[in-house]
N, C-alpha and C positions, 0 to 999 in steps of 0.2 A: 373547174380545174382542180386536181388533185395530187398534190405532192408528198412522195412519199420520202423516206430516210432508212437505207440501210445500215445502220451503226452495228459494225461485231460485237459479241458480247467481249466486256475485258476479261483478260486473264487473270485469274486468282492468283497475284503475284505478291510474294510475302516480302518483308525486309529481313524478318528474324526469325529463325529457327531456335528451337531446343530438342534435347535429345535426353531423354530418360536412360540409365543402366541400373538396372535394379539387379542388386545381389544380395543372399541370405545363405547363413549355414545352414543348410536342411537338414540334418542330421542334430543340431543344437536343441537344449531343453527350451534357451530360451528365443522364441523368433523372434529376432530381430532384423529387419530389412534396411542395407542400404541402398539411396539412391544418388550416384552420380549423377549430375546435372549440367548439362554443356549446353553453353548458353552462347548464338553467336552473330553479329550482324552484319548484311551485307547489300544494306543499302548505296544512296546516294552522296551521301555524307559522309564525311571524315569519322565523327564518333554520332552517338545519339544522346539524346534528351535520358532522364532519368526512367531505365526500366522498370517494371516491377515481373519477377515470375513469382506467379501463383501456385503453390502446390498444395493440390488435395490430398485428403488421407484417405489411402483404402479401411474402407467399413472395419470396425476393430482395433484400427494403428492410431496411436498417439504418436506425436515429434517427440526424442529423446532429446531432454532439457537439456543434457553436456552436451549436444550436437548441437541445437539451437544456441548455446555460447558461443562454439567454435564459431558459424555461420555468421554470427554477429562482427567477430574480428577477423573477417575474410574478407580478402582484397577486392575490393571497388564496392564493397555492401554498404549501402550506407544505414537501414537498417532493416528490422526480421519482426515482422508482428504474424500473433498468432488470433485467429479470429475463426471461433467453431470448430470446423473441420479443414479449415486451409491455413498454412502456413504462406505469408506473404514478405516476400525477399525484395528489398528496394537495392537497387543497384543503380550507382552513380550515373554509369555510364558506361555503352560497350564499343571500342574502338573497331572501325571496318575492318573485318576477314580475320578477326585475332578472337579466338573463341576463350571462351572464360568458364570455367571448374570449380561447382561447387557439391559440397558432399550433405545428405540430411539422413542420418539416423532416424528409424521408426523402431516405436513396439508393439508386438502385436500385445491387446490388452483384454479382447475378449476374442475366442476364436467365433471366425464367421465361414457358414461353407456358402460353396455358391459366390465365392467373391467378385465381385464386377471389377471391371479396371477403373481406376480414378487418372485425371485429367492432370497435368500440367501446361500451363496456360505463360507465354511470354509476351508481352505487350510496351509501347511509348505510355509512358504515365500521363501526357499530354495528347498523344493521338492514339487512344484506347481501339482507333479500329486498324491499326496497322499491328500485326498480333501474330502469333503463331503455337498452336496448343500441340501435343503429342499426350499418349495415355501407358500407364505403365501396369503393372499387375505385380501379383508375390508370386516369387518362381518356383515355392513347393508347394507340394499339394496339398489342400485342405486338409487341415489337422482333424 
């Protein structure tokens, strides 16, 4: 006898999205990139456990220190550590279908051509695999 089991594959279903907007003056001496961050949940729950997003830095960009201030006393943060080349944002907590805005200042510190996109990653600090990453780039051209 032989029994077999057709199970579907599941769906790649996320609970939380993020959304990169990177903006720079391209014409400015000095580059500097912002990136708006919309962070938003839209799972099962009313709110979630404490997030973290991850933001990497594109090749050459350091986090601007007065922006990593601001980011600290931004609403639901509860705190902003920097480790290597990621900036990591703890957020309290994100309320269902109510999306949340945060701003991070970069500079560029060594020009790099050939720049790759860097990753930003948002996740349950308790269930690291329920998660959702997007990638962002500098939107003028290689200096």
């Amino acid at each position: 006898i032989s029994l077999h089991y057709n199970i579907p594959t599941p769906t790649d279903v996320t609970t939380f999205s993020v959304e990169v907007k990177p903006e720079a003056d391209c014409k400015s001496t000095t580059h500097k990139l912002t990136l708006t961050l919309t962070s938003l949940y839209n799972g099962k729950e009313s709110t979630t456990n404490m997030v973290i997003l991850d933001i990497k830095m594109l090749s050459g960009f350091i986090p601007d220190s007065e922006s990593i201030k601001s980011l600290k006393v931004a609403s639901m943060v509860d705190r902003v550590e920097q480790k290597d080349d990621h900036v990591m944002v703890y957020i309290q907590e994100l309320t269902k279908d109510i999306p949340i805005n945060h701003s991070l200042a970069l500079i560029q510190e060594l020009p790099v051509q050939n720049l790759k996109p860097a990753i930003v990653k948002i996740y349950d600090y308790y269930q690291p695999s329920d998660q959702d990453e997007t990638e962002y780039n500098y939107p003028c051209a290689a200096a």
